[in-house]
N, C-alpha and C positions, 0 to 999 in steps of 0.2 A: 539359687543365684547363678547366671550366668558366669564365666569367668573374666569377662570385661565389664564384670558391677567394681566400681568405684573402689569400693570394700575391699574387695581382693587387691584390687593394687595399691592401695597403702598400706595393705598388710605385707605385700609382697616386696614393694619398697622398704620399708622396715626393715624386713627379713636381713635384704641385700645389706644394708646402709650397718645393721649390729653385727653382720656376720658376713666382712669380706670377702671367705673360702666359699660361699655360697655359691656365688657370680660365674668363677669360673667353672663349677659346678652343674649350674645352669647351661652355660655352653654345650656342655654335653651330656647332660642330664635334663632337659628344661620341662617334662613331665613329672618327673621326681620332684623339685624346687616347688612347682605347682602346686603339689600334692601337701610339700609342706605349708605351705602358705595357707591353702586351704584349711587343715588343721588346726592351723592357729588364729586364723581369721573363725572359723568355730566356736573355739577355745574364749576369744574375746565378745564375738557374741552371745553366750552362755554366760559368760558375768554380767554380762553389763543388761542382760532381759532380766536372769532370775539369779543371780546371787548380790551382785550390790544393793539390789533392795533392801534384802535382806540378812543379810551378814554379819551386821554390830549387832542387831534385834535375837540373831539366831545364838550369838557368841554368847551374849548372855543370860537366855533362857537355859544355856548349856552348861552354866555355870551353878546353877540350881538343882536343873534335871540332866545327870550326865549320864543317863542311860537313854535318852531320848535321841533320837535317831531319825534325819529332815530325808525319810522318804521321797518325797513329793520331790528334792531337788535331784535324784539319782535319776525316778524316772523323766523328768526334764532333761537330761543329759545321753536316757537313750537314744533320742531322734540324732543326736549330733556320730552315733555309733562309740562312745567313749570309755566303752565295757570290750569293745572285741578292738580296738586301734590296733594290739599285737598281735591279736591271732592269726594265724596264718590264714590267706586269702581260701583255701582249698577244702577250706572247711565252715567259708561265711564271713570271715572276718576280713580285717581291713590291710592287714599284711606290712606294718606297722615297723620297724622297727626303733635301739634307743635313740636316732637324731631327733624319727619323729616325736615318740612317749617324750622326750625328752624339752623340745619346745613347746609341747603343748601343757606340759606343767610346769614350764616358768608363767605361759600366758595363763593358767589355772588360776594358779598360787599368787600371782599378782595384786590377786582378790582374796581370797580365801584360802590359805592352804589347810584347813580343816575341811572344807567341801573338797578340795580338791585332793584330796591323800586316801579321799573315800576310793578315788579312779584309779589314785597309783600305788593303794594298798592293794588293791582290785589286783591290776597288772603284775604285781611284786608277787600274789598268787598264780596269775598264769603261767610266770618265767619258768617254775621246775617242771613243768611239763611240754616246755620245749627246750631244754639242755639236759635234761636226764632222757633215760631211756622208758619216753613213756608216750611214744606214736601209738598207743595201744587207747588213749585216753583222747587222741583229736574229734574222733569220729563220735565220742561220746560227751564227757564233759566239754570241750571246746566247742563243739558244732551246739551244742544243747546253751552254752552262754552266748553264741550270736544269734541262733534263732529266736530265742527268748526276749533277746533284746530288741529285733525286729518288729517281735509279737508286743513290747509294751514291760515288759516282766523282767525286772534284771535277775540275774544270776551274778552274786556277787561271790569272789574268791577272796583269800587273806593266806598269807604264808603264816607258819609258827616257828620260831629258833629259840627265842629266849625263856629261857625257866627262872623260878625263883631267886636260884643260887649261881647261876650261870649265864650272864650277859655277852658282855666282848669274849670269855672265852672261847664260847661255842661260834666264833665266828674267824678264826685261825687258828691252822692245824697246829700250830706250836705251843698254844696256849690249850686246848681242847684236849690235849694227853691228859692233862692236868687238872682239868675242870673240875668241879664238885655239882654233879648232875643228881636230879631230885627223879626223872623221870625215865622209862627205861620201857622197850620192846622184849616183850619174850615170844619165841617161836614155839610156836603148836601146830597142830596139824591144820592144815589148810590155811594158816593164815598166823598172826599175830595178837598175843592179847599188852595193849597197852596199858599202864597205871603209871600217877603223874599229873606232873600240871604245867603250864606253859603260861608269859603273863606277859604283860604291854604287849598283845598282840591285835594291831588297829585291821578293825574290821571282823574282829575276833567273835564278834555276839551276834554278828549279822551276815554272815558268808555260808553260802550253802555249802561251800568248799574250801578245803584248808590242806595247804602243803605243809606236811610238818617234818621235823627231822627231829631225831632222838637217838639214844643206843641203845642196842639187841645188848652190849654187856657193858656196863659200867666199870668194869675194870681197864677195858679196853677202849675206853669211848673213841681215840680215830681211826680204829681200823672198822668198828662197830657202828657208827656213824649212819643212821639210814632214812632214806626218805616214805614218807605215806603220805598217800590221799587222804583227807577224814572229810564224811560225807556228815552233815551235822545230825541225821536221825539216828546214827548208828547209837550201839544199845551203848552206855556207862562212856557217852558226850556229854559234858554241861557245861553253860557256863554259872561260875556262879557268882562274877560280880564285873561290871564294866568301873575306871577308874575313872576316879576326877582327877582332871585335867588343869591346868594352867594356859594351855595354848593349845593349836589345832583340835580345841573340841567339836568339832561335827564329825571327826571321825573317831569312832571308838577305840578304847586300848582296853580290851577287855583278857580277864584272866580263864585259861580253859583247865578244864579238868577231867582226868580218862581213870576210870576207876572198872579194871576190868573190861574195857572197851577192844571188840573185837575186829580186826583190820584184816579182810582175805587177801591171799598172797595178790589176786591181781589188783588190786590197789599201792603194791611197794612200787614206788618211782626206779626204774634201775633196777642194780642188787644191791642186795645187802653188802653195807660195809661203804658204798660209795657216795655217804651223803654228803662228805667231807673233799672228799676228791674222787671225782672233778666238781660236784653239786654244787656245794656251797661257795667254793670260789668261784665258781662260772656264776651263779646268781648273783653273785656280789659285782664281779666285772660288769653283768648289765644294769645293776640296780643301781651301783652307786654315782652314773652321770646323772640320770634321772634324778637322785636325791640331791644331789649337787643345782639341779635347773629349780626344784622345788625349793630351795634357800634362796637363789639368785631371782626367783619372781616375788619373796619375801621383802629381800632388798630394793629390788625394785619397787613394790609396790608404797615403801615406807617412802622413798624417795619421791615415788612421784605426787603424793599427798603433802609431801614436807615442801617441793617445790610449789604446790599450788597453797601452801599455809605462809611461804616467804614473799608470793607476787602480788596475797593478797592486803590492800593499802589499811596499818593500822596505827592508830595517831596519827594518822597525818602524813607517815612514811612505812613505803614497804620492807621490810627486810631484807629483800633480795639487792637494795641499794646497799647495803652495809656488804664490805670489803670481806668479813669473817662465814661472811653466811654464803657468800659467792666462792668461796677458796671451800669452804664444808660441799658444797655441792660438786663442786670441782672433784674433791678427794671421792664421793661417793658414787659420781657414774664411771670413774676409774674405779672403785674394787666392782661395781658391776659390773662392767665390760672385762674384767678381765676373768671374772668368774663365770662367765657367758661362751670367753673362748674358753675357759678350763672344761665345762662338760661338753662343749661340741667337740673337742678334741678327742675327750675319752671315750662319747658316745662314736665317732667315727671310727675312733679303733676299734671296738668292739663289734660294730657295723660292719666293718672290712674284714673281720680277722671272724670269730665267731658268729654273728648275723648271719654270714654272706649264705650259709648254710640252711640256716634253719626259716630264711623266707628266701630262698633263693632254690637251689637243686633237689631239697628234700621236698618244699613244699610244691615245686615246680611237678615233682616227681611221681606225689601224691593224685595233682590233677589228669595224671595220663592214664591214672588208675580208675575204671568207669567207680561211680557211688558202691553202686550196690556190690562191687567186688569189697572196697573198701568199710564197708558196714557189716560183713558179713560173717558170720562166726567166724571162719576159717582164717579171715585175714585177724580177725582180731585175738585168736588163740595164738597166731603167728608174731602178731606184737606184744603179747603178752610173753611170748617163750627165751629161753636164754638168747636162742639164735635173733630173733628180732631183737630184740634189747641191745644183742650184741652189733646188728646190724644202724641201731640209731646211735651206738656209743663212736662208730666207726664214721660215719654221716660227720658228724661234727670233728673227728679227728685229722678225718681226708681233707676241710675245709680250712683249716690254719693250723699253728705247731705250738708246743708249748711255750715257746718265747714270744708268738704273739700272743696269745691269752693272757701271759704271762703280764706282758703289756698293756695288756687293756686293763686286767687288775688295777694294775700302781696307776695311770690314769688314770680310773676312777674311784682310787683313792685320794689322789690330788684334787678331784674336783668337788669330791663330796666335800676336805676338810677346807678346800678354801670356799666353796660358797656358803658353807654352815657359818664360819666368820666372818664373813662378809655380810650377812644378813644381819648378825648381832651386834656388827659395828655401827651399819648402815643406820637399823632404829635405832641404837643407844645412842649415834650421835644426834638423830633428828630431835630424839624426847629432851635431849641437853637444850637444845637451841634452842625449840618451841618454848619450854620454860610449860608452865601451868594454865596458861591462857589460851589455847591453839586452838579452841572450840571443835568441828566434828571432826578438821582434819588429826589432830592430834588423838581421836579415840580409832580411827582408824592407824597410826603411827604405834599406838599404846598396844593394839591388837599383835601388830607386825611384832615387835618386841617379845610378846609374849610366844607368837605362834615359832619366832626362829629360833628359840633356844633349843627345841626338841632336833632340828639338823644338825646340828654338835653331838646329839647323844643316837639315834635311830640310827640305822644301817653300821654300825661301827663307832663309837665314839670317835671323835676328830684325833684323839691322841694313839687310839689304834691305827687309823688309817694312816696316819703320816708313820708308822712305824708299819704298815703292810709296803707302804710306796719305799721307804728303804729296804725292805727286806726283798722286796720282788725287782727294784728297778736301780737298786746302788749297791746291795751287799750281793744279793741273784743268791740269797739262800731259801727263796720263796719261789718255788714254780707250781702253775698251774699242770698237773698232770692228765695227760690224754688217752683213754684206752681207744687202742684198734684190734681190737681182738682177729681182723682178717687179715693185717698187714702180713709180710710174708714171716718176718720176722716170731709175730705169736704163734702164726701156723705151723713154722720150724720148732716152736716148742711144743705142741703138740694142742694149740690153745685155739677155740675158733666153733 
């Protein structure tokens, strides 16, 4: 489509019309605005060809067969590029960052967010291998999921954090001293052998790539803290059971399991010890607007089915004429809207402060480098080594300070726990109103209800988060920590 098709500009109006900071934006960005529009005019084409068809029909085939997994609609969603949206441009991809991920999984989820959590489970696996020290992995796995994708063929990723016995804790350093962890890295020559198991991990049964974090010692799990690649042929990988679900079942939460599983040193994300800090709070700074947009296209989507279940005329009168049902709808595009500025806030701080970096100077940096320099042993011995490692931990240090990261954290703590409640508000009050009679709209409303409760629990329970956003943004005993192993400061220590 050209970009003066019709499409675009009610997409692009939209945009403006929910999100005033846009506008001026536009002014002096009006390529960038573009670019979003375009994404999300994508985004809304993509449901409305192949996921509304299908979606109440697929929810509850999924409710029988929870291992069953709607191939067909992933590769439908290669054409739109919605496997590489974040990867950096330098290596194929779309060059994405969270404002983008971040509206194009409200326009997702507005439909589907079990279809759509396939894409930002997806993405949730790209993230560690652009905030850790793992430029050594663009040119291989990141270049290998936008070709693939080009080609027809996804290559899907999935992150791993939570274990059996260890949920919220493993996901703040204050809580993670403490944890009672099942699974653990031991180092050997050449590489790591893991045992252990990881569980609710969505996209867990079906990703050829999985970020995982674990500790090298269980006595010490935050200093031990470490991230790996796991490629899913490696030897003593299984899964051995995907879970039923209540809500977003099209995408899986499957349980993994490493029994002897052997992991070579160049698949450690970073070093050892730093999957906690900076790793998993930098992941969380970018995940959590994005999960916050995936709640607010929940709410939205419940809304916009409840408004068209009140306009439409039964007995004789619409409901939308009753005083109660106008003041309900009233109250519900207020927590929308305001859960809509909650993650475009957080996603722009993280944008401005972190992002600016990792699609911005590094990746710019990347492209001045010919391919075949950048593919080539040498360089990639060079990002595998402490000094490369050291040199991408430094990348992201030079580009913002620990009080902005710091900031974008507690911002995307705020947006995650308010749009997780805002979605559960949203359907629990539509299913109130409708009452039992709401015909399709209300099994699409009944859907919503069921699919929002998991953003109250995924990326952080809402009750961690609103105690990560005091701790990082009103007591400041939470900071994102930064290594620059070049600043002059570590090289005066002899560090570098």
């Amino acid at each position: 489509m050209s970009q003066n098709d019709p499409s675009l500009g009610e997409v692009r109006k939209r945009l403006l019309s929910d999100f005033p900071m846009l506008e001026d934006m536009r002014r002096r960005r009006p390529l960038y605005v573009e670019k979003l529009a375009r994404t999300v005019r994508d985004c809304a084409e993509y449901n409305r060809r192949y996921v509304v068809p299908v979606a109440l029909e697929l929810d509850r085939r999924m409710e029988k067969e929870h291992d069953y997994f709607a191939w067909d609609l992933v590769e439908a969603g290669l054409q739109y590029r919605f496997l590489s949206l974040i990867i950096p441009s330098s290596v194929g991809g779309g060059g994405g960052l969270c404002v983008l991920f971040a509206l194009a999984m409200e326009e997702l989820c507005s439909t589907c967010p079990g279809v759509a959590n396939i894409f930002g489970a997806h993405a949730l696996g790209v993230t560690p291998l652009l905030v850790a020290g793992a430029m050594a992995h663009w040119e291989t796995v990141l270049r290998e999921v936008a070709e693939e994708e080009k080609n027809g063929r996804p290559v899907l990723m999935a992150a791993a954090v939570t274990e059996p016995s260890a949920g919220t804790d493993v996901e703040e350093p204050h809580y993670l001293k403490t944890a009672h962890l099942s699974m653990n890295a031991k180092k050997v020559p050449g590489g790591y052998v893991l045992n252990g198991r990881k569980c609710f991990i969505s996209n867990g049964s079906v990703a050829t790539y999985t970020a995982l974090c674990c500790a090298t010692d269980r006595e010490r799990p935050l200093e031990s803290w470490t991230s790996f690649l796991i490629h899913k042929d490696m030897e003593g990988f299984s899964v051995p059971r995907v879970e039923e679900k209540m809500g977003q079942r099209a995408c899986p939460a499957a349980e993994l399991s490493f029994e002897d599983c052997f992991v070579p040193d160049e698949y450690v994300l970073g070093f050892e010890g730093d999957g906690m800090q900076p790793g998993t709070l930098l992941l969380l700074a970018a995940s959590r607007a994005p999960v916050g947009a995936i709640a607010t296209g929940i709410a939205r989507g419940a809304y916009e089915w409840f408004l068209e279940w009140a306009r439409r005329p039964q007995g004789g009168r619409r409901p939308i004429a009753e005083q109660r049902i106008q003041m309900a709808l009233g109250d519900m595009r207020t927590r929308i809207q305001l859960a809509r500025w909650a993650y475009l806030n957080a996603a722009l701080a993280f944008d401005n402060s972190v992002g600016s970096i990792l699609q911005g100077a590094a990746a710019k940096s990347m492209k001045l480098i010919p391919r075949s320099i950048r593919t080539s042993d040498m360089s990639r011995r060079f990002f595998l080594s402490n000094t490369g490692k050291n040199l991408s931990d430094s990348l992201v240090a030079i580009s913002t300070s620990p009080d902005e990261a710091s900031h974008a954290l507690a911002f995307a703590s705020m947006a995650k726990a308010v749009g997780g409640d805002a979605a559960m508000y949203v359907s629990s009050l539509a299913l109130e109103l409708m009452g039992m009679d709401g015909g399709e709209e209300r099994q699409w409303v009944e859907k919503a209800f069921r699919d929002a409760k998991l953003t109250q629990i995924y990326e952080g329970t809402n009750q961690l988060n609103r105690q990560t956003l005091f701790m990082a943004d009103i007591e400041r005993s939470l900071k994102v920590e930064l290594k620059n192993p070049f600043s002059l400061k570590a090289v005066g220590k002899g560090v570098g």
